[in-house]
CHARMM internal coordinates of N, CA and C (Angstrom, degrees):
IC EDIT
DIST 1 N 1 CA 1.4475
DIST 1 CA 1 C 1.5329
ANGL 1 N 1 CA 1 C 108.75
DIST 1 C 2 N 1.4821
ANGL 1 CA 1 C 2 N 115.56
DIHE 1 N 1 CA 1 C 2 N 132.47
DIST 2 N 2 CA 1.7341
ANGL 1 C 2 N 2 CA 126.88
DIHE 1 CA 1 C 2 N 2 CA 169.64
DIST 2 CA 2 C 1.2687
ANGL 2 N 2 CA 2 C 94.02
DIHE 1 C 2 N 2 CA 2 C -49.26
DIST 2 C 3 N 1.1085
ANGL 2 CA 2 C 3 N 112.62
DIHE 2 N 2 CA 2 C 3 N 144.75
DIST 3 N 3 CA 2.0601
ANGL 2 C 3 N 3 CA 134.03
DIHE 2 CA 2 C 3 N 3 CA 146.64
DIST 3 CA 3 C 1.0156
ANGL 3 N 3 CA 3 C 106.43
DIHE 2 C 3 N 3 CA 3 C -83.67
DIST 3 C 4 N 1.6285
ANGL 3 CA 3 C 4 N 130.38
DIHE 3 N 3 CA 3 C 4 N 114.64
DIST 4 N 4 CA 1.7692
ANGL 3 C 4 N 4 CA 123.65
DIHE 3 CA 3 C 4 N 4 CA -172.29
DIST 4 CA 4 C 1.8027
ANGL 4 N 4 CA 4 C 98.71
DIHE 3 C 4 N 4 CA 4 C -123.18
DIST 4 C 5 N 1.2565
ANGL 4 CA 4 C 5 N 104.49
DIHE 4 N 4 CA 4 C 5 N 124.63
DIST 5 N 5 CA 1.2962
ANGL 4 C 5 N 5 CA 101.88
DIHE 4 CA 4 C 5 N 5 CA 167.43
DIST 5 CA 5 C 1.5356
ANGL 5 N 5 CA 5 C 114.30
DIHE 4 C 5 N 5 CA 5 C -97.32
DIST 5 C 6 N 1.7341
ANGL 5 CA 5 C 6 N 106.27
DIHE 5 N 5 CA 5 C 6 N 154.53
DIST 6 N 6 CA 1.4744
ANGL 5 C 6 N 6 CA 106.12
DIHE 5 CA 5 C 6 N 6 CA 158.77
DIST 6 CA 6 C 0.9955
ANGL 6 N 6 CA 6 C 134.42
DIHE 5 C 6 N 6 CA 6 C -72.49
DIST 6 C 7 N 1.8499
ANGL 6 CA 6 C 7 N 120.20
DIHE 6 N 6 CA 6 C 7 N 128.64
DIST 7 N 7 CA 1.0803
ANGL 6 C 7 N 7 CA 107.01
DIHE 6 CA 6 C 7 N 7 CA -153.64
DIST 7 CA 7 C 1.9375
ANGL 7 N 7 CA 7 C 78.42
DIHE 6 C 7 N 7 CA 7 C -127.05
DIST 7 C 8 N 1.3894
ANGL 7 CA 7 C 8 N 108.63
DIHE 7 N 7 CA 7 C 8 N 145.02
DIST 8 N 8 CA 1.5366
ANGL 7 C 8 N 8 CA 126.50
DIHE 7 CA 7 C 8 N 8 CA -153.96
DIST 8 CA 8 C 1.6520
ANGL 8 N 8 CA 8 C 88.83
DIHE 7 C 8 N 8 CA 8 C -135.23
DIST 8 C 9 N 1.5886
ANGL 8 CA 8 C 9 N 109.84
DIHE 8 N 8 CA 8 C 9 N 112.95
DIST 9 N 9 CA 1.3952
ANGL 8 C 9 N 9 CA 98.17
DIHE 8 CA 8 C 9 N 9 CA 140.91
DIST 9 CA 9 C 1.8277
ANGL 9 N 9 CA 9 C 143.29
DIHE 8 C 9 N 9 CA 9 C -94.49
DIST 9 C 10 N 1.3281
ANGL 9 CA 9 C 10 N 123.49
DIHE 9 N 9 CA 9 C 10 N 164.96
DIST 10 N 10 CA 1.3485
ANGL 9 C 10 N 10 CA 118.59
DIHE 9 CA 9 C 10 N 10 CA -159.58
DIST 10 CA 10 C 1.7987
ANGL 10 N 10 CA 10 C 122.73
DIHE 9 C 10 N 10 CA 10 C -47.33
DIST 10 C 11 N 1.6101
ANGL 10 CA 10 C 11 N 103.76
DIHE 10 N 10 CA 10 C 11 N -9.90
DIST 11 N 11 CA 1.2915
ANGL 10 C 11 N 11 CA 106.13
DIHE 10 CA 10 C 11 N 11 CA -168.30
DIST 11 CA 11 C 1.6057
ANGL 11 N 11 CA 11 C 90.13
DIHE 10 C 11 N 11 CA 11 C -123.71
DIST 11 C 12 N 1.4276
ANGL 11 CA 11 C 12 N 120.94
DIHE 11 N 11 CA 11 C 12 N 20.68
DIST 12 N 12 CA 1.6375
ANGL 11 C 12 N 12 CA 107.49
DIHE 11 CA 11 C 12 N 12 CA 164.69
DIST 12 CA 12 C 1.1840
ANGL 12 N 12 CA 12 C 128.36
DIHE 11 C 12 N 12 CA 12 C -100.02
DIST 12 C 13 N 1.5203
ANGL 12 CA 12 C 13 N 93.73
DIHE 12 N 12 CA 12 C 13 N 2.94
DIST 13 N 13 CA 1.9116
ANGL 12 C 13 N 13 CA 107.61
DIHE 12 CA 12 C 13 N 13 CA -168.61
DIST 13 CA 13 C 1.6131
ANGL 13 N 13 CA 13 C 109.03
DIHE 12 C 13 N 13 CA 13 C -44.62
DIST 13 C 14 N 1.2952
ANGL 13 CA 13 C 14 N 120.79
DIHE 13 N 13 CA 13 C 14 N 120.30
DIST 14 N 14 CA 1.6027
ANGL 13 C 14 N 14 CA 108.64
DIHE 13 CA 13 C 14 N 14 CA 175.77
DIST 14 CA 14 C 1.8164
ANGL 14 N 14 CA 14 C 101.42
DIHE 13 C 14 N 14 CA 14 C -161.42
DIST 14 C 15 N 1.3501
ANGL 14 CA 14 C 15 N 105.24
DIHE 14 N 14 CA 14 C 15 N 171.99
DIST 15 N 15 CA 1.6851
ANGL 14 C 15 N 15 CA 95.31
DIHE 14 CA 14 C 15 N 15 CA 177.46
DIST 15 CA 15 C 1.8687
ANGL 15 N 15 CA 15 C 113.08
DIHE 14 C 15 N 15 CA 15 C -74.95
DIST 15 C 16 N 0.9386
ANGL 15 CA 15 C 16 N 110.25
DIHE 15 N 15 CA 15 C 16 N -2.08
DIST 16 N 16 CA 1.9267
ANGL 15 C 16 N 16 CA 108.53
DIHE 15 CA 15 C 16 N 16 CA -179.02
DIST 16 CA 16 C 1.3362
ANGL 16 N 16 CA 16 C 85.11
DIHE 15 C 16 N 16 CA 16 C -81.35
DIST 16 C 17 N 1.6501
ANGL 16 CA 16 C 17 N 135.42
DIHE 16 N 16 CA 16 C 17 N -35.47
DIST 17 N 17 CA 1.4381
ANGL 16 C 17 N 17 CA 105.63
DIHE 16 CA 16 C 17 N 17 CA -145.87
DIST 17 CA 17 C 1.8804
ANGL 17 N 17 CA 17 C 95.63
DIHE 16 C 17 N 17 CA 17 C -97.51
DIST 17 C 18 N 1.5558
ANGL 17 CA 17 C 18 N 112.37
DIHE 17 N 17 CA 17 C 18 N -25.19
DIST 18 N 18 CA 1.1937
ANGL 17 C 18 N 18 CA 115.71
DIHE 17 CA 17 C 18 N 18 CA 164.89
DIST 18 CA 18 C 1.8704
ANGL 18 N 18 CA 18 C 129.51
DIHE 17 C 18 N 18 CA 18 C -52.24
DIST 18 C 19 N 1.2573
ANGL 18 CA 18 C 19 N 81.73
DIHE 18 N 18 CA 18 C 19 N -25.12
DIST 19 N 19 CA 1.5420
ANGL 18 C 19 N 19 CA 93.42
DIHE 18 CA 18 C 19 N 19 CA -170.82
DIST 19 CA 19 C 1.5097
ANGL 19 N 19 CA 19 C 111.20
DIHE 18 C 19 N 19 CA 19 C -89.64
DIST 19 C 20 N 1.4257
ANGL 19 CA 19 C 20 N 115.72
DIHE 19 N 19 CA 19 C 20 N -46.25
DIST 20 N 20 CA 1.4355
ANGL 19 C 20 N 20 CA 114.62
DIHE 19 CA 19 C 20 N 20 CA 147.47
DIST 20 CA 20 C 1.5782
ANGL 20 N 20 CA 20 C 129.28
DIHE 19 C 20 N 20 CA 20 C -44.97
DIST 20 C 21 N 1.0286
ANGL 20 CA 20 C 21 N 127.00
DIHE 20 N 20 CA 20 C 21 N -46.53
DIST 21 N 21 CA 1.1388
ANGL 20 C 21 N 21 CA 125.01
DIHE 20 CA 20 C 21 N 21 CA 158.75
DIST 21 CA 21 C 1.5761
ANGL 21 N 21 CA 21 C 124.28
DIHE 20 C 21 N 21 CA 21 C -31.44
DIST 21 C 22 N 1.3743
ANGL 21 CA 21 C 22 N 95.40
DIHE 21 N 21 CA 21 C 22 N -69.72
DIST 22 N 22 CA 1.5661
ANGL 21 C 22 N 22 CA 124.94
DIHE 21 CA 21 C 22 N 22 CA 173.34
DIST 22 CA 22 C 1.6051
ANGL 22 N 22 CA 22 C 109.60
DIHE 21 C 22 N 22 CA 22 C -26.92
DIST 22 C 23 N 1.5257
ANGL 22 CA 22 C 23 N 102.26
DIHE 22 N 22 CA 22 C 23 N -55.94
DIST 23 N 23 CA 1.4396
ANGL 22 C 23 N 23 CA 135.42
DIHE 22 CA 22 C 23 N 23 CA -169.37
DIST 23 CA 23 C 1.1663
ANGL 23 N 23 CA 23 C 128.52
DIHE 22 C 23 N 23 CA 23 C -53.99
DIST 23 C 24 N 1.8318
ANGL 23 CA 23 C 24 N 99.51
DIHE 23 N 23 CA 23 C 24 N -57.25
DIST 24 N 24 CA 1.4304
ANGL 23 C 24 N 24 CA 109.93
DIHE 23 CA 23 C 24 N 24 CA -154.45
DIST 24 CA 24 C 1.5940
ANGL 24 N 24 CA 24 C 93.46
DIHE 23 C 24 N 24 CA 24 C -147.38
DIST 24 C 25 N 1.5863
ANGL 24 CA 24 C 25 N 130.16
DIHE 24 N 24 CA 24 C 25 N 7.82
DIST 25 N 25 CA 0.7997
ANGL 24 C 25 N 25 CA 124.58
DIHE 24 CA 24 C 25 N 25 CA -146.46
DIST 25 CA 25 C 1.8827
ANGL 25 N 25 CA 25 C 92.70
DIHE 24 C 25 N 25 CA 25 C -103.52
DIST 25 C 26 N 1.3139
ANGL 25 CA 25 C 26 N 123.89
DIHE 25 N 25 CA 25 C 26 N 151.67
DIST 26 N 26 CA 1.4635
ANGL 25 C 26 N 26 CA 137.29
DIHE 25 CA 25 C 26 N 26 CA 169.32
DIST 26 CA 26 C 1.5231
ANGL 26 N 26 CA 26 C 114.84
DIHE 25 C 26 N 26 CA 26 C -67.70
DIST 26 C 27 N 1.1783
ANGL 26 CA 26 C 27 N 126.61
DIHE 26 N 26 CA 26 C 27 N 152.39
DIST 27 N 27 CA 1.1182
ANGL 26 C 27 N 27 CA 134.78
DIHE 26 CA 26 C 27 N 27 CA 151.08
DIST 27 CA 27 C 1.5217
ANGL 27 N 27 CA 27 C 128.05
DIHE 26 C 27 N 27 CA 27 C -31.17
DIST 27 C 28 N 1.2634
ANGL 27 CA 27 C 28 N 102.61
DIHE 27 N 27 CA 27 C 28 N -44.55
DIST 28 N 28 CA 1.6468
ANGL 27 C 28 N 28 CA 102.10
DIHE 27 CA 27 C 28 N 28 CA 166.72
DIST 28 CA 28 C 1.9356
ANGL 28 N 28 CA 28 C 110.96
DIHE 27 C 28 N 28 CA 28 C -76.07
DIST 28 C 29 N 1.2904
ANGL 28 CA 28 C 29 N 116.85
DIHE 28 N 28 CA 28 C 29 N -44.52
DIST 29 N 29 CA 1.3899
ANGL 28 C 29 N 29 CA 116.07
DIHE 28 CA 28 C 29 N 29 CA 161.98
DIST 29 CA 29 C 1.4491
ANGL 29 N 29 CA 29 C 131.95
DIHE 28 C 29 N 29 CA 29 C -40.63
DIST 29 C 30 N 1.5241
ANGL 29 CA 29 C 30 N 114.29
DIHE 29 N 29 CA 29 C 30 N -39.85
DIST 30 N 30 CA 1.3825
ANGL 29 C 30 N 30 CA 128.57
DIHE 29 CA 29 C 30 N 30 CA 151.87
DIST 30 CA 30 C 1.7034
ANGL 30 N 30 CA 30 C 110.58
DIHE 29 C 30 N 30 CA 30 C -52.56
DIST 30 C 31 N 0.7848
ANGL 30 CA 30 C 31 N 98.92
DIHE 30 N 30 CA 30 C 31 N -83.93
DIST 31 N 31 CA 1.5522
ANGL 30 C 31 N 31 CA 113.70
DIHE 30 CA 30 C 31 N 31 CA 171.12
DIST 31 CA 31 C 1.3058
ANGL 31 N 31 CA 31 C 104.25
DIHE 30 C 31 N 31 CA 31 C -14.54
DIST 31 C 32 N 1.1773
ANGL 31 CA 31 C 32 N 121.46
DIHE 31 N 31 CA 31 C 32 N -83.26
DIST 32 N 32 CA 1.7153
ANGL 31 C 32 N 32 CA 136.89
DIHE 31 CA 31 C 32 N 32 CA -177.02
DIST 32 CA 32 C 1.3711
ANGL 32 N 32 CA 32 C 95.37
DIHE 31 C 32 N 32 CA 32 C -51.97
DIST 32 C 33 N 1.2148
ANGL 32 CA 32 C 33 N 140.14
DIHE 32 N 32 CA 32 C 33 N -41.38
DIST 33 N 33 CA 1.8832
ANGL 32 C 33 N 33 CA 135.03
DIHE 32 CA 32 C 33 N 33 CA 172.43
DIST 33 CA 33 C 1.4527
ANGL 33 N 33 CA 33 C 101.26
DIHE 32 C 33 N 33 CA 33 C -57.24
DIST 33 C 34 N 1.0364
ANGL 33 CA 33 C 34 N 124.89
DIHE 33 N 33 CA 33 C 34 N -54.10
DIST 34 N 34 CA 1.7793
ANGL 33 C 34 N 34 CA 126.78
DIHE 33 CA 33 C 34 N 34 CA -167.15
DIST 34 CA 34 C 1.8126
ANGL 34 N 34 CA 34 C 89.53
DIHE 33 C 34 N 34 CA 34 C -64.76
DIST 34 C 35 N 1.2038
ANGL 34 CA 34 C 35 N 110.38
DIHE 34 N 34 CA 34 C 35 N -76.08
DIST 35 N 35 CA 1.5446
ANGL 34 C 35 N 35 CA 97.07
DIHE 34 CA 34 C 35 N 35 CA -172.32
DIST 35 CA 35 C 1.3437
ANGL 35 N 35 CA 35 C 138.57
DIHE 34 C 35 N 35 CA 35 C -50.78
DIST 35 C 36 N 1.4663
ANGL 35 CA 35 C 36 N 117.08
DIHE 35 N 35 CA 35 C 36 N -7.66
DIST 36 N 36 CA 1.4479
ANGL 35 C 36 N 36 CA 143.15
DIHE 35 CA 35 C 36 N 36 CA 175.00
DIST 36 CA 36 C 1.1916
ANGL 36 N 36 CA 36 C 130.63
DIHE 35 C 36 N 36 CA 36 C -85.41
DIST 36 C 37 N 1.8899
ANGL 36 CA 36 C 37 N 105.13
DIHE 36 N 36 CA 36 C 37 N -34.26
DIST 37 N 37 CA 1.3869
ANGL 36 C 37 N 37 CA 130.28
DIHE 36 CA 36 C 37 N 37 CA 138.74
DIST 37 CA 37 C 1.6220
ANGL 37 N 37 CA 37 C 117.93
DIHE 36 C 37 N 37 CA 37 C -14.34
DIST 37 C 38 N 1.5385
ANGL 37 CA 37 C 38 N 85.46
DIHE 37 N 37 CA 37 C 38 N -89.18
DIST 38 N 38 CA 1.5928
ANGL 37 C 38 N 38 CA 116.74
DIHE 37 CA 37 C 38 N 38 CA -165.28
DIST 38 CA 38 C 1.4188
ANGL 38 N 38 CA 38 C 104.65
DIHE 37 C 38 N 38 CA 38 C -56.39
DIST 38 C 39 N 1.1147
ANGL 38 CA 38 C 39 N 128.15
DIHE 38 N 38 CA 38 C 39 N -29.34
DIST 39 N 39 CA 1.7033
ANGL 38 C 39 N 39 CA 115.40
DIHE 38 CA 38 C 39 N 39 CA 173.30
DIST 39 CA 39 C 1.5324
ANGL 39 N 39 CA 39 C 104.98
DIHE 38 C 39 N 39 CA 39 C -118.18
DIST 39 C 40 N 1.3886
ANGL 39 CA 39 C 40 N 129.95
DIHE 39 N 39 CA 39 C 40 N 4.46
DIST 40 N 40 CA 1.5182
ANGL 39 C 40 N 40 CA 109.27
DIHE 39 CA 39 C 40 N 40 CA -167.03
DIST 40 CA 40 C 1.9536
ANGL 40 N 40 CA 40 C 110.00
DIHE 39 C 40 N 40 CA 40 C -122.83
DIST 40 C 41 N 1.2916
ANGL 40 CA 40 C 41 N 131.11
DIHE 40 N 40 CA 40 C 41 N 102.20
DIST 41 N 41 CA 1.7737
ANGL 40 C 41 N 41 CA 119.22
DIHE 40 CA 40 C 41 N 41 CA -144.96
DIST 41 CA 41 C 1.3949
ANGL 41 N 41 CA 41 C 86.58
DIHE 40 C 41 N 41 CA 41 C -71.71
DIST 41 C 42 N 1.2939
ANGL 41 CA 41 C 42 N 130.45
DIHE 41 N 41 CA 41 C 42 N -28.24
DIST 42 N 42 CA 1.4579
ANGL 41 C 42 N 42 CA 125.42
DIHE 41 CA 41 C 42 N 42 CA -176.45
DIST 42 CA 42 C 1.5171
ANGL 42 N 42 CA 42 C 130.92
DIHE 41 C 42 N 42 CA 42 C -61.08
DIST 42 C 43 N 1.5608
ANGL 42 CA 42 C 43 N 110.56
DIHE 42 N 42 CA 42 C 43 N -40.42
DIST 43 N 43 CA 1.3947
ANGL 42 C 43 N 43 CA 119.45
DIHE 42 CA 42 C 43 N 43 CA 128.36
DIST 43 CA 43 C 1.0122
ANGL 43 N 43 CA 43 C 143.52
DIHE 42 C 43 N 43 CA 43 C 2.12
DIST 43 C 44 N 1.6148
ANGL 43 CA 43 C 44 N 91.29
DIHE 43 N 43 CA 43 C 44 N -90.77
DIST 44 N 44 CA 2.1416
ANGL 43 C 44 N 44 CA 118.33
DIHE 43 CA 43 C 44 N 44 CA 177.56
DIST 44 CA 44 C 1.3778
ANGL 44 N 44 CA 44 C 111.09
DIHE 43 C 44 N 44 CA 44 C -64.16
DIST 44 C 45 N 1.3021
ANGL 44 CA 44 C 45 N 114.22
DIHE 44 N 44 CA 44 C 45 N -27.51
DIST 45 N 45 CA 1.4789
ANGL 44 C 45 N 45 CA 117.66
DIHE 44 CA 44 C 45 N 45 CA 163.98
DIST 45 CA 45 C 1.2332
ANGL 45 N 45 CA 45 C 127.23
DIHE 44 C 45 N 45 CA 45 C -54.52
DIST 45 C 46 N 1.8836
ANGL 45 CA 45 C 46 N 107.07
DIHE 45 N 45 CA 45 C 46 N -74.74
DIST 46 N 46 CA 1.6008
ANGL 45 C 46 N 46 CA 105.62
DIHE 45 CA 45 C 46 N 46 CA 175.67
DIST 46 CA 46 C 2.2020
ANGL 46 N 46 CA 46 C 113.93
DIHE 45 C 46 N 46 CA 46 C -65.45
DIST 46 C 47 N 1.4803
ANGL 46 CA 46 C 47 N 99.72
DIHE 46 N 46 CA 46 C 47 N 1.90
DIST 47 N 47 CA 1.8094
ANGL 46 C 47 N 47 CA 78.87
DIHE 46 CA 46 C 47 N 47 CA 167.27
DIST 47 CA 47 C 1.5403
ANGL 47 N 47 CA 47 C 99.75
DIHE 46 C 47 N 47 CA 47 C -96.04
DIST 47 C 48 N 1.5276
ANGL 47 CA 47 C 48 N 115.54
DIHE 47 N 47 CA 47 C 48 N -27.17
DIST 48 N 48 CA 1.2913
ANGL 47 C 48 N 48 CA 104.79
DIHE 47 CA 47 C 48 N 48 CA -176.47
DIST 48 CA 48 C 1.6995
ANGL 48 N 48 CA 48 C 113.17
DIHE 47 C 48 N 48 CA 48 C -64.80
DIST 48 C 49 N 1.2807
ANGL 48 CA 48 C 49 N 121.72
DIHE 48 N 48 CA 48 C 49 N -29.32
DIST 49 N 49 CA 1.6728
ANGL 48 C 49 N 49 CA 109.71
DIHE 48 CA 48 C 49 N 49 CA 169.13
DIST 49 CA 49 C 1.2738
ANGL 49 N 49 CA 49 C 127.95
DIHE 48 C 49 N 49 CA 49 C -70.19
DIST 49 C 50 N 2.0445
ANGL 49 CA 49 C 50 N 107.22
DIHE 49 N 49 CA 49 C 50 N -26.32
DIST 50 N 50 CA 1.0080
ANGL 49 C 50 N 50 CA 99.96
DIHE 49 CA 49 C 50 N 50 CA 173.25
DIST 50 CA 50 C 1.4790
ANGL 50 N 50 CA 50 C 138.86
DIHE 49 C 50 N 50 CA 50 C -98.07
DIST 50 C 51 N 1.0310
ANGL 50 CA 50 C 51 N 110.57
DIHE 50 N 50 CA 50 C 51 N 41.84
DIST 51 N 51 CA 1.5355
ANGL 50 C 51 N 51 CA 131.74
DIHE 50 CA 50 C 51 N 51 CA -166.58
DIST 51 CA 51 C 1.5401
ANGL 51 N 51 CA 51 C 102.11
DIHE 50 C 51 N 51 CA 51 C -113.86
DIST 51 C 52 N 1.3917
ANGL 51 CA 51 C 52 N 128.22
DIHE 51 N 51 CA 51 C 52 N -20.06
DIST 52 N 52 CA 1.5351
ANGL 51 C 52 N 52 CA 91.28
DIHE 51 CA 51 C 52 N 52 CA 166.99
DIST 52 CA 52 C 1.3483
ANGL 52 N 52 CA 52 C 104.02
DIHE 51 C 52 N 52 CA 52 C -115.94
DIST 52 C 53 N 1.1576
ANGL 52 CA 52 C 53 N 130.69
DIHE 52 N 52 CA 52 C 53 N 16.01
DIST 53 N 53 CA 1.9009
ANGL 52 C 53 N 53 CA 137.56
DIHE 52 CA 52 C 53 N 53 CA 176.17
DIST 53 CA 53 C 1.5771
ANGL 53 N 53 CA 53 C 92.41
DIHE 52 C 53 N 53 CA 53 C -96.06
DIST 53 C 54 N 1.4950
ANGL 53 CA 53 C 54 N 140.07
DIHE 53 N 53 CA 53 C 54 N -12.59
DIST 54 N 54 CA 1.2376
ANGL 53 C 54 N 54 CA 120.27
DIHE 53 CA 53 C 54 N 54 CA -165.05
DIST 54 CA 54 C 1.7746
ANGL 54 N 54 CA 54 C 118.24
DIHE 53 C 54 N 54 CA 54 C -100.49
DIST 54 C 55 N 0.8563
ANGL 54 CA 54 C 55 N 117.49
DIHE 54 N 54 CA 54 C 55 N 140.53
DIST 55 N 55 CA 1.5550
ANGL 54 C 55 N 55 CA 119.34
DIHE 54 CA 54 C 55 N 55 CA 161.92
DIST 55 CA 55 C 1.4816
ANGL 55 N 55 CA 55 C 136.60
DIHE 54 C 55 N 55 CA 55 C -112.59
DIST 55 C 56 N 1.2932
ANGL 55 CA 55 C 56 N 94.87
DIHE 55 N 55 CA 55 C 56 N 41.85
DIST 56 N 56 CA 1.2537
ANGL 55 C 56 N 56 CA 116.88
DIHE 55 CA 55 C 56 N 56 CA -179.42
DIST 56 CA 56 C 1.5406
ANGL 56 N 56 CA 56 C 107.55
DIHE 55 C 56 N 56 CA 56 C -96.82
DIST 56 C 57 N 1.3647
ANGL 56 CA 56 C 57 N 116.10
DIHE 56 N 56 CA 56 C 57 N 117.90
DIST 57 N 57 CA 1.3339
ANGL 56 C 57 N 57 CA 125.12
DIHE 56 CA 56 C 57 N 57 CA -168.77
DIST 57 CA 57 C 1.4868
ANGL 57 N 57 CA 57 C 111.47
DIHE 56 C 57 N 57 CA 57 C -67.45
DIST 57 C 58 N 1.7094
ANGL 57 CA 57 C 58 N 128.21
DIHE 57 N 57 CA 57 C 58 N 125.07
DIST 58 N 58 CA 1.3637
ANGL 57 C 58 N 58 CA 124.20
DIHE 57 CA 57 C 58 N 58 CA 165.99
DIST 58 CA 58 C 1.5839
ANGL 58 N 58 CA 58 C 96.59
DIHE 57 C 58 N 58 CA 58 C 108.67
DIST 58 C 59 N 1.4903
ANGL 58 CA 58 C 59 N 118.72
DIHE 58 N 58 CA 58 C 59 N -80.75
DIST 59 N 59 CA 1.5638
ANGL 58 C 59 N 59 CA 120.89
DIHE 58 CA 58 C 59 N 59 CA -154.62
DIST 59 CA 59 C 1.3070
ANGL 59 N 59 CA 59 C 100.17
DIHE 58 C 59 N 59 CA 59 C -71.46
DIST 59 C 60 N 1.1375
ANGL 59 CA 59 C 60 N 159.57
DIHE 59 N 59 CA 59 C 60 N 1.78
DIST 60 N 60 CA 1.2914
ANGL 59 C 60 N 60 CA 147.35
DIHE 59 CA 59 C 60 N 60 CA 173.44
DIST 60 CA 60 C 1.6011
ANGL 60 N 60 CA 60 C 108.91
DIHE 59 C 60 N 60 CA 60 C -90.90
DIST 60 C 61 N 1.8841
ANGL 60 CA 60 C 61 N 113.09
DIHE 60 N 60 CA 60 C 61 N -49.82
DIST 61 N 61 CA 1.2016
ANGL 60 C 61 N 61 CA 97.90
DIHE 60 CA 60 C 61 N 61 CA 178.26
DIST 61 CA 61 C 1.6533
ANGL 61 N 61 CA 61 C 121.62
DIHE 60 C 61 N 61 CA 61 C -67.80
DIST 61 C 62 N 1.7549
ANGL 61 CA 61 C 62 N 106.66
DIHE 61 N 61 CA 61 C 62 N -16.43
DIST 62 N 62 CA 1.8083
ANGL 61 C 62 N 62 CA 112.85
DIHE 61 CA 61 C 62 N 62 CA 176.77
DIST 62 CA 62 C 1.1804
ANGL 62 N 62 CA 62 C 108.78
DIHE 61 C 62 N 62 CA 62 C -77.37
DIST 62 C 63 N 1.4205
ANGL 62 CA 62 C 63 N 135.04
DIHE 62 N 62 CA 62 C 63 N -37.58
DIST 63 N 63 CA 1.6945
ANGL 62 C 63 N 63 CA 128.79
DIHE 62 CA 62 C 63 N 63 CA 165.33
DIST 63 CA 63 C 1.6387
ANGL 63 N 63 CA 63 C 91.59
DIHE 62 C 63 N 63 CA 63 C -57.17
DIST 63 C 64 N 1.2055
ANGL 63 CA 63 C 64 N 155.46
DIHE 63 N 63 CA 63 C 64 N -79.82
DIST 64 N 64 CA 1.1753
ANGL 63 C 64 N 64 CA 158.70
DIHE 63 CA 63 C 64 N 64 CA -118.07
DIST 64 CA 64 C 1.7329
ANGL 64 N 64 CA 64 C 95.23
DIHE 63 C 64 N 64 CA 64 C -75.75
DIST 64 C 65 N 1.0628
ANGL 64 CA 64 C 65 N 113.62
DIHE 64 N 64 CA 64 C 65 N -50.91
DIST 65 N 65 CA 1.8440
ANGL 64 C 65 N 65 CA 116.06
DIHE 64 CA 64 C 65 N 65 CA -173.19
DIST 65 CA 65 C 1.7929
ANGL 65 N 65 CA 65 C 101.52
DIHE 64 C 65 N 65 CA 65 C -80.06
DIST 65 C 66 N 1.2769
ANGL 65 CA 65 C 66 N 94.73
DIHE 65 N 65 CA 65 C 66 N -19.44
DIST 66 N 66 CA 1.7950
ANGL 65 C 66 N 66 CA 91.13
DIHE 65 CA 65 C 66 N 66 CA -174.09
DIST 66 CA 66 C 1.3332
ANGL 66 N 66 CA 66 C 106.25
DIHE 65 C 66 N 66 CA 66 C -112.11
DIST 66 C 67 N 1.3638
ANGL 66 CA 66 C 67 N 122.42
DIHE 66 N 66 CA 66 C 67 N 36.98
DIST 67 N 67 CA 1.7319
ANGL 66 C 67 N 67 CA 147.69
DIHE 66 CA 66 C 67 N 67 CA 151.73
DIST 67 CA 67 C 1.0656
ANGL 67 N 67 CA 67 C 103.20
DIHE 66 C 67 N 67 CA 67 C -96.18
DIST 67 C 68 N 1.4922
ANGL 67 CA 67 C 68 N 115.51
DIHE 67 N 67 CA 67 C 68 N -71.93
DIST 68 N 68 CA 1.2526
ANGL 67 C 68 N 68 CA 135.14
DIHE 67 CA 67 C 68 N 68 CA -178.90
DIST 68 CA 68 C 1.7204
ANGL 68 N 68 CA 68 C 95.02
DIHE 67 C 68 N 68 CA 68 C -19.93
DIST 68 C 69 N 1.4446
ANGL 68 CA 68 C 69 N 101.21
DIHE 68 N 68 CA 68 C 69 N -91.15
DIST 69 N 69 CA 1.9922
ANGL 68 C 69 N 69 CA 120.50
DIHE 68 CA 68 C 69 N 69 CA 176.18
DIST 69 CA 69 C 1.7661
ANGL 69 N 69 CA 69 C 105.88
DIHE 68 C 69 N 69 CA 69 C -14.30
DIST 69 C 70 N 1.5754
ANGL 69 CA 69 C 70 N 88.10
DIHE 69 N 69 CA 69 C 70 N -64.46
DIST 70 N 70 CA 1.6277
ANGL 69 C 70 N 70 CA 85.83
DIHE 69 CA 69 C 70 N 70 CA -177.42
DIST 70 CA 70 C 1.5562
ANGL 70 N 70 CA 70 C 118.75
DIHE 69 C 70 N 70 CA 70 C -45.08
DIST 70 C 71 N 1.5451
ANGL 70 CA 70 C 71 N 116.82
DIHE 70 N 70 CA 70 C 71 N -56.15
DIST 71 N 71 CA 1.5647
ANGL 70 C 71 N 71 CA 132.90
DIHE 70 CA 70 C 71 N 71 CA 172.14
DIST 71 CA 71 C 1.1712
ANGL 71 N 71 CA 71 C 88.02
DIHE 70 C 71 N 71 CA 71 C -46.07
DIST 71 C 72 N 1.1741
ANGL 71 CA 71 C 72 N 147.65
DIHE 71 N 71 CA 71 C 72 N -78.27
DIST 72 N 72 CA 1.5657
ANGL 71 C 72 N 72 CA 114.17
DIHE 71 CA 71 C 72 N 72 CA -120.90
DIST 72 CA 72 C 1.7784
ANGL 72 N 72 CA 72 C 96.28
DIHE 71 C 72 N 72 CA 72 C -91.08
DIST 72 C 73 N 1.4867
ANGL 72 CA 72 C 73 N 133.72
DIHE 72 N 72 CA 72 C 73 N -10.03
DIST 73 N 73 CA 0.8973
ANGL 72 C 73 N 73 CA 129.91
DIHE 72 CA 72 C 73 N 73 CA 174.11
DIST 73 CA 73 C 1.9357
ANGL 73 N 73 CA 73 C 111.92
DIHE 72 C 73 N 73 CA 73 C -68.36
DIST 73 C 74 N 1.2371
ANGL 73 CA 73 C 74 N 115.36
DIHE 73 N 73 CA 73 C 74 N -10.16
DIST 74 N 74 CA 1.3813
ANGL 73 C 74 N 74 CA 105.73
DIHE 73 CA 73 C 74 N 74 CA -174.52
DIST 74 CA 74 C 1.6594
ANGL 74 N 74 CA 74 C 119.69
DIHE 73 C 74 N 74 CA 74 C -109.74
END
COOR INIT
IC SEED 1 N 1 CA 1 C
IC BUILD
């Protein structure tokens, strides 16, 4: 079986594509969300909406404390 990552362009940022991620997404897909975060507001946006619509166990409350980090650094 292929290993397929999500691949997101700059104007797809939204909560479906966060939530997929969340979902079904790899370790490197996570990865690439955290670093996309930290420099991209379009990003930090759609994880910041999708964090209280999600029920995905774990990644909502770790985006949620690692917003936080980002905020208080600016």
């Amino acid at each position: 079986m292929e290993h397929r990552h999500i691949n997101v362009k700059d104007d797809e940022w939204g909560v479906t594509v966060i939530h997929s991620i969340w979902e079904r997404g790899s370790e490197h897909d996570i990865c690439a969300l955290i670093r996309e975060v930290k420099k991209n507001p379009k990003a930090a946006d759609a994880v910041k909406r999708s964090i209280a619509c999600s029920q995905v166990y774990g990644w909502p409350k770790f985006f949620s404390l690692f917003l936080e980090k980002i905020d208080e650094k600016k």
